[in-house]
Z-matrix of the N, CA and C atoms (Angstrom, degrees):
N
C 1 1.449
C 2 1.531 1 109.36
N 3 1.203 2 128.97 1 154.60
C 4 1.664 3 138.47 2 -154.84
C 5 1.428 4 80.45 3 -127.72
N 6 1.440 5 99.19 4 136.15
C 7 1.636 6 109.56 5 164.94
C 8 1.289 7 119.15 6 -88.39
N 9 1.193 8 124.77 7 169.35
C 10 1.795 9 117.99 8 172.25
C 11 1.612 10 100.13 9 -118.38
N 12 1.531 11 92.13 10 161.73
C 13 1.656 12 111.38 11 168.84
C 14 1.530 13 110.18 12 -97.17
N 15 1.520 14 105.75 13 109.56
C 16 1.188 15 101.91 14 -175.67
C 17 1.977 16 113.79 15 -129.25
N 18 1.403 17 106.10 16 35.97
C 19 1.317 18 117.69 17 164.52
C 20 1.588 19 117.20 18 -79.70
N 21 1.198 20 124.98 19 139.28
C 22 1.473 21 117.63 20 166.25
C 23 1.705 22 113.49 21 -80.18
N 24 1.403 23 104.01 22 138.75
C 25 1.510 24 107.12 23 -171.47
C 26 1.644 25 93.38 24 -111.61
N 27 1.133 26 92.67 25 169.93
C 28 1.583 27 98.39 26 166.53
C 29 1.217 28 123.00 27 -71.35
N 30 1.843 29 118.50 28 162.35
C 31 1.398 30 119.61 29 -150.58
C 32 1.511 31 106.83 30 -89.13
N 33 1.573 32 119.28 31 5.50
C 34 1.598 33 128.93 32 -158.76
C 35 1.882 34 88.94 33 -98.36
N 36 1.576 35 112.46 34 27.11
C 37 1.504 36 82.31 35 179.99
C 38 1.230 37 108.42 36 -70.74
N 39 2.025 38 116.78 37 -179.16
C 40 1.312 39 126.36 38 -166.99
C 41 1.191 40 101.61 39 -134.02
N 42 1.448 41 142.56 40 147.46
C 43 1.854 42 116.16 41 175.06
C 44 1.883 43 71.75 42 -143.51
N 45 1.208 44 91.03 43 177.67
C 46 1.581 45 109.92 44 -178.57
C 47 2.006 46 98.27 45 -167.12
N 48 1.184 47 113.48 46 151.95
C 49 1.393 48 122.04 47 -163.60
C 50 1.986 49 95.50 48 -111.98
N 51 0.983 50 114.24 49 117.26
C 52 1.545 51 119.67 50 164.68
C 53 1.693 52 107.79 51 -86.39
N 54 1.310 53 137.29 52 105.55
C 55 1.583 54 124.31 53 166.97
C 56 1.935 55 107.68 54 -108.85
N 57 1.278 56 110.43 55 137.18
C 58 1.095 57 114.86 56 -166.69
C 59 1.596 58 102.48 57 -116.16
N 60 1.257 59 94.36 58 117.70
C 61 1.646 60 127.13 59 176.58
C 62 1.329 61 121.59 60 -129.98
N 63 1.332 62 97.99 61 148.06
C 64 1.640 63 125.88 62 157.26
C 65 1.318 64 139.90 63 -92.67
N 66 1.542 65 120.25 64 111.94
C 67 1.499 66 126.87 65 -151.99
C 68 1.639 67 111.48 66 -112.47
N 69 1.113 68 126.52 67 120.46
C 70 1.150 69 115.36 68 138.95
C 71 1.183 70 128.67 69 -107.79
N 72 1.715 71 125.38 70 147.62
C 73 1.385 72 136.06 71 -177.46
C 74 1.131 73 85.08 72 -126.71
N 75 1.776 74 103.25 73 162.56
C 76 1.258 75 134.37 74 -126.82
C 77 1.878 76 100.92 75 -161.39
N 78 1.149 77 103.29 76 116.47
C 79 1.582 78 95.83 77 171.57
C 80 1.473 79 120.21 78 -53.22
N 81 1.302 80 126.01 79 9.28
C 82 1.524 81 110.83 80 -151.34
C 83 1.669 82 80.91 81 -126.67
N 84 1.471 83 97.74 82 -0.40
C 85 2.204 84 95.00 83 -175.57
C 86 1.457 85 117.96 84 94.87
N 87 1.356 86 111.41 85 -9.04
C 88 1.475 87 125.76 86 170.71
C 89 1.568 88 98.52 87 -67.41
N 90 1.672 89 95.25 88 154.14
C 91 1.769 90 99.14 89 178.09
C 92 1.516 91 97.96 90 -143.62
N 93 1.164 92 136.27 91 150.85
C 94 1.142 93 125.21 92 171.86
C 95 1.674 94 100.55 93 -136.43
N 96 1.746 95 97.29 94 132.09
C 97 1.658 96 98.63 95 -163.51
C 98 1.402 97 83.17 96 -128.67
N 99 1.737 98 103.43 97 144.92
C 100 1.598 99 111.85 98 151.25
C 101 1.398 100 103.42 99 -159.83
N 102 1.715 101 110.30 100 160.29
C 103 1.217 102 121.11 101 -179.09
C 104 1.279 103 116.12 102 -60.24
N 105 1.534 104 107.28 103 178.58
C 106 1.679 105 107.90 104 -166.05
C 107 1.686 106 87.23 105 -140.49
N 108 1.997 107 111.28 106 109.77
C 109 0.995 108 82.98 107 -178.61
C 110 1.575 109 134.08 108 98.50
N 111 1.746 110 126.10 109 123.49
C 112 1.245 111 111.51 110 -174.05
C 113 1.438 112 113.88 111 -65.98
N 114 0.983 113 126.20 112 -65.13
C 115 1.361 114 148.33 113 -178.50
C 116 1.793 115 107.90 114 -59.69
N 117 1.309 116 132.17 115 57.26
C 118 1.398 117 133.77 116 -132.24
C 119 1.539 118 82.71 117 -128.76
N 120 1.492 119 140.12 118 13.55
C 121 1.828 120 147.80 119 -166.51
C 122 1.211 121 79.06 120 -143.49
N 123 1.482 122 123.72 121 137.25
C 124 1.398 123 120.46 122 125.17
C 125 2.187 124 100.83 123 -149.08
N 126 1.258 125 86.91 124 168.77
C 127 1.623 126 108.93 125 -152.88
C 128 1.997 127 93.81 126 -88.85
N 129 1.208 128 123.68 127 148.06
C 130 1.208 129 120.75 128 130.23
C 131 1.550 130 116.47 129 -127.49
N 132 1.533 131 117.33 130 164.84
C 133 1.184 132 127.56 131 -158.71
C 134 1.854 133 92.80 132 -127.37
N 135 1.245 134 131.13 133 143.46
C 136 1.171 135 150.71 134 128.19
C 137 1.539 136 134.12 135 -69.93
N 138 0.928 137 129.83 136 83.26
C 139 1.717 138 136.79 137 -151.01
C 140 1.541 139 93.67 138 -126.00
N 141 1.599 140 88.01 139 129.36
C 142 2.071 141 86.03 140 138.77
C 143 1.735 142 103.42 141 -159.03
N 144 1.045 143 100.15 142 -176.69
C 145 1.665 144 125.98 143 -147.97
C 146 1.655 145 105.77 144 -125.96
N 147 1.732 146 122.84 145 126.32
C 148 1.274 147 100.93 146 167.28
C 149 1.877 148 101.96 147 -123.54
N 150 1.177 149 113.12 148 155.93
C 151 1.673 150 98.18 149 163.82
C 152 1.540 151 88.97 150 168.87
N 153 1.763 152 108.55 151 -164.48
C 154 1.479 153 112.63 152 -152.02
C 155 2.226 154 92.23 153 -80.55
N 156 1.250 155 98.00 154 158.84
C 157 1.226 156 105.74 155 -179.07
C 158 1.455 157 127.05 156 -70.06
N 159 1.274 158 120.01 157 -4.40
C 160 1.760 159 131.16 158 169.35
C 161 1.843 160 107.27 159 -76.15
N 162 1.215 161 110.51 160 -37.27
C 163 1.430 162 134.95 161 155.99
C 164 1.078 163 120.65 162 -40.06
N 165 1.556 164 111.32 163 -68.70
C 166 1.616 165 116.69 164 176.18
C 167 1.480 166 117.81 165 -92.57
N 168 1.059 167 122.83 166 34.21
C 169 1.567 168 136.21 167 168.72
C 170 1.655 169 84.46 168 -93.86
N 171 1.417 170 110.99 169 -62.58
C 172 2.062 171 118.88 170 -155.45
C 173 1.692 172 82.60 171 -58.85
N 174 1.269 173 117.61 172 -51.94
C 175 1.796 174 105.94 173 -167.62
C 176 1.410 175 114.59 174 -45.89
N 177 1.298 176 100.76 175 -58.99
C 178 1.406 177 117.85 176 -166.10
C 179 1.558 178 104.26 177 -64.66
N 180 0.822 179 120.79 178 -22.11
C 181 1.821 180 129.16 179 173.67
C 182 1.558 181 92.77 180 -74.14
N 183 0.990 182 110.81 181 -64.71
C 184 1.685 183 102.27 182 -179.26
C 185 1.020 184 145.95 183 -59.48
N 186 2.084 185 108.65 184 -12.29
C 187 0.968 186 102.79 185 178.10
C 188 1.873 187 107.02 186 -106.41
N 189 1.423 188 94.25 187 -13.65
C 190 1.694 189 93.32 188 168.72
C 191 1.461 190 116.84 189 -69.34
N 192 1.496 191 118.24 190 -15.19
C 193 1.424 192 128.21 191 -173.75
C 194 1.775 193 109.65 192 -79.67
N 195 1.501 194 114.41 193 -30.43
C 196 1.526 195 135.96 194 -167.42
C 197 1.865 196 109.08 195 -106.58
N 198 1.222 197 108.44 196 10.38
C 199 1.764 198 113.06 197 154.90
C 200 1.359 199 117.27 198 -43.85
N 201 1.573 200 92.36 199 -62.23
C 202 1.649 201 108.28 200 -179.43
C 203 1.215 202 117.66 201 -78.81
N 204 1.240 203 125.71 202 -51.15
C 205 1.520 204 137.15 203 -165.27
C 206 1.375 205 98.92 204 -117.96
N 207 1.688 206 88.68 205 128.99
C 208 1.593 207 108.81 206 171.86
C 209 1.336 208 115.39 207 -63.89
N 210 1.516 209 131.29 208 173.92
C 211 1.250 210 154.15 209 154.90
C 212 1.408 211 119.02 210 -124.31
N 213 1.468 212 98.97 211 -165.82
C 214 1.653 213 99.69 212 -177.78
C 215 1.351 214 118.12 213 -128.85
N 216 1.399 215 123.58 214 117.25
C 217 1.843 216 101.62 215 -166.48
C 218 1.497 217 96.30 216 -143.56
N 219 1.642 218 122.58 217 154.13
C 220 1.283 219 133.77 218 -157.16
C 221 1.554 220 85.11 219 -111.32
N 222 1.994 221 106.97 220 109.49
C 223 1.336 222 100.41 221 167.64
C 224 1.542 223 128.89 222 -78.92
N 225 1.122 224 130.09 223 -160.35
C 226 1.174 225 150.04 224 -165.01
C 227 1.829 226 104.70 225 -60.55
N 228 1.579 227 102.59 226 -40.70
C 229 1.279 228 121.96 227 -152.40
C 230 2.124 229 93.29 228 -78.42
N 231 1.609 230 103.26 229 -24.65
C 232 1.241 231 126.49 230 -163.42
C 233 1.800 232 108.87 231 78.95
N 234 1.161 233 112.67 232 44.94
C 235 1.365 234 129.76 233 166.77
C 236 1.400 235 113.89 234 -94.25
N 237 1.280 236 125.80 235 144.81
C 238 1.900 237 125.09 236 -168.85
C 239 1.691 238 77.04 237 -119.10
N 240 0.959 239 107.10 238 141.32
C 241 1.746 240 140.02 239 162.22
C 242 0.936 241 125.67 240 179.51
N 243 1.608 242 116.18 241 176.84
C 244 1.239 243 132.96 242 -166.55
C 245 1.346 244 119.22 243 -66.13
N 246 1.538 245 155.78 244 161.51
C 247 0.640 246 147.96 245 136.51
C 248 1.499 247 129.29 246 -125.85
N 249 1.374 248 123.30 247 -176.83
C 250 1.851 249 120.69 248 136.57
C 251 1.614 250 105.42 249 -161.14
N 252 1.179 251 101.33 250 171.04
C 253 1.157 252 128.59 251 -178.00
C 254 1.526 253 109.99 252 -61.88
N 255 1.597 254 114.31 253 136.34
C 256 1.573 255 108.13 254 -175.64
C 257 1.691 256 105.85 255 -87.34
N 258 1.264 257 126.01 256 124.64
C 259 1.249 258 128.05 257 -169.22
C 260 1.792 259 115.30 258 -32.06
N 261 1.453 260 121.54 259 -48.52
C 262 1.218 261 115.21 260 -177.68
C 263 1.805 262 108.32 261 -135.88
N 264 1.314 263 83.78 262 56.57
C 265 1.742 264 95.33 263 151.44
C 266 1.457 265 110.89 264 -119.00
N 267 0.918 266 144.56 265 -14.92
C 268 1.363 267 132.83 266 167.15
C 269 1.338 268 129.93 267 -51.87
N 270 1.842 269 126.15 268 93.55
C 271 1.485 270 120.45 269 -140.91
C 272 1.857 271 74.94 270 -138.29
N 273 1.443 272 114.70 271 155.97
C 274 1.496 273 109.88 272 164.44
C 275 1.928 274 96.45 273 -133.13
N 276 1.380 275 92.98 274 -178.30
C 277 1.348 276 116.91 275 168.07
C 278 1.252 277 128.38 276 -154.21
N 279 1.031 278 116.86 277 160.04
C 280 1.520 279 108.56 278 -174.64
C 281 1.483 280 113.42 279 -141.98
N 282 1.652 281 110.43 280 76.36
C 283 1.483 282 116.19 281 174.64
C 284 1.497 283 142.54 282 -53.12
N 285 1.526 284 110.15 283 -17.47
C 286 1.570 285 86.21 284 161.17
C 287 2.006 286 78.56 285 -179.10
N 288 1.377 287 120.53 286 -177.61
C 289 1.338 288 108.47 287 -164.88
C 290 1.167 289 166.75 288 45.17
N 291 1.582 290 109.31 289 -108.06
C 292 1.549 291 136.91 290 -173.53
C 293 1.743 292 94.39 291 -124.57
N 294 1.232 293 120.80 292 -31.46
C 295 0.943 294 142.55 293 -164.35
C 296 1.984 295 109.45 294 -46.12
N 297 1.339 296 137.51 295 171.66
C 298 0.937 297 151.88 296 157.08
C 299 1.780 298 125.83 297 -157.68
N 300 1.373 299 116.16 298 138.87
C 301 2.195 300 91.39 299 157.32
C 302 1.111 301 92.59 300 -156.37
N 303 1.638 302 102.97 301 132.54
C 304 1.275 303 129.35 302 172.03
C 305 1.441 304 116.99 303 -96.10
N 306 1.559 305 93.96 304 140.18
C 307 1.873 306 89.52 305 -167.74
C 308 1.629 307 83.83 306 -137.01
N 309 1.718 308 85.95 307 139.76
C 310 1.666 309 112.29 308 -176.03
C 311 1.684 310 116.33 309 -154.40
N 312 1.375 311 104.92 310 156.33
C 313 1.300 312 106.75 311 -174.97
C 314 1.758 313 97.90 312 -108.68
N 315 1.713 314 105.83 313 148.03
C 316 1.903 315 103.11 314 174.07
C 317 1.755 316 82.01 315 -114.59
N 318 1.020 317 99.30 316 175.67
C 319 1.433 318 129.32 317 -165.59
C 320 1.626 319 117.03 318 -151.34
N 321 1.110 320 115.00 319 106.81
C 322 1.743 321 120.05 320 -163.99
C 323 1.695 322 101.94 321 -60.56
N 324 1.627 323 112.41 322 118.40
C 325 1.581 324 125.96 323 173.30
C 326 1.186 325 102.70 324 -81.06
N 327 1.191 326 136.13 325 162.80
C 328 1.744 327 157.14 326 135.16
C 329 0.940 328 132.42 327 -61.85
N 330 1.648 329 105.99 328 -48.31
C 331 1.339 330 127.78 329 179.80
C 332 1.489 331 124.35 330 -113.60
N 333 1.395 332 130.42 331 -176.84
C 334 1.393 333 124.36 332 165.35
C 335 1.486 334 109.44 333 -85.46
């Protein structure tokens, strides 16, 4: 069973679309493009999280736990897919108190 991400992040997320193709150009200005691959789109997300620090211990467990193994999280767009965690975006801070925010990038999975 695949777990889901079900914390609310802040509303400043960012996503950007990677599609992976094959080009040829052509002296004459012709280009010839095609995908690589079914799965030839995938999404990343820029996210982070603020709240009390007993909170962001469970996040931060979850998101060092989801490097390897995907989950399931409803993006921005309100789309459910796959995801995981990008190996070295997981950065925190700790602005004033009790306080914490963890900022991380997901990365669209295929698989479980």
């Amino acid at each position: 069973m695949t777990d889901s991400f079900n914390w609310r992040t802040r509303k400043t997320a960012q996503g950007s679309h990677n599609v992976s193709t094959l080009q040829a150009q052509f002296g004459d200005g012709y280009k010839q493009v095609s995908g690589i691959g079914i799965n030839n789109t995938a999404e990343t997300w820029d996210l982070d999280w603020t709240g009390k620090r007993a909170e962001a211990a469970t996040l931060r467990a979850f998101l060092l736990s989801h490097v390897v193994s995907s989950f399931w999280w409803t993006n921005p767009w309100g789309e459910k897919k796959l995801y995981r965690v990008k190996n070295d975006s997981v950065a925190v801070s700790f602005p004033a108190g009790d306080k914490a925010t963890l900022s991380f990038t997901f990365e669209q999975a295929f698989a479980p």
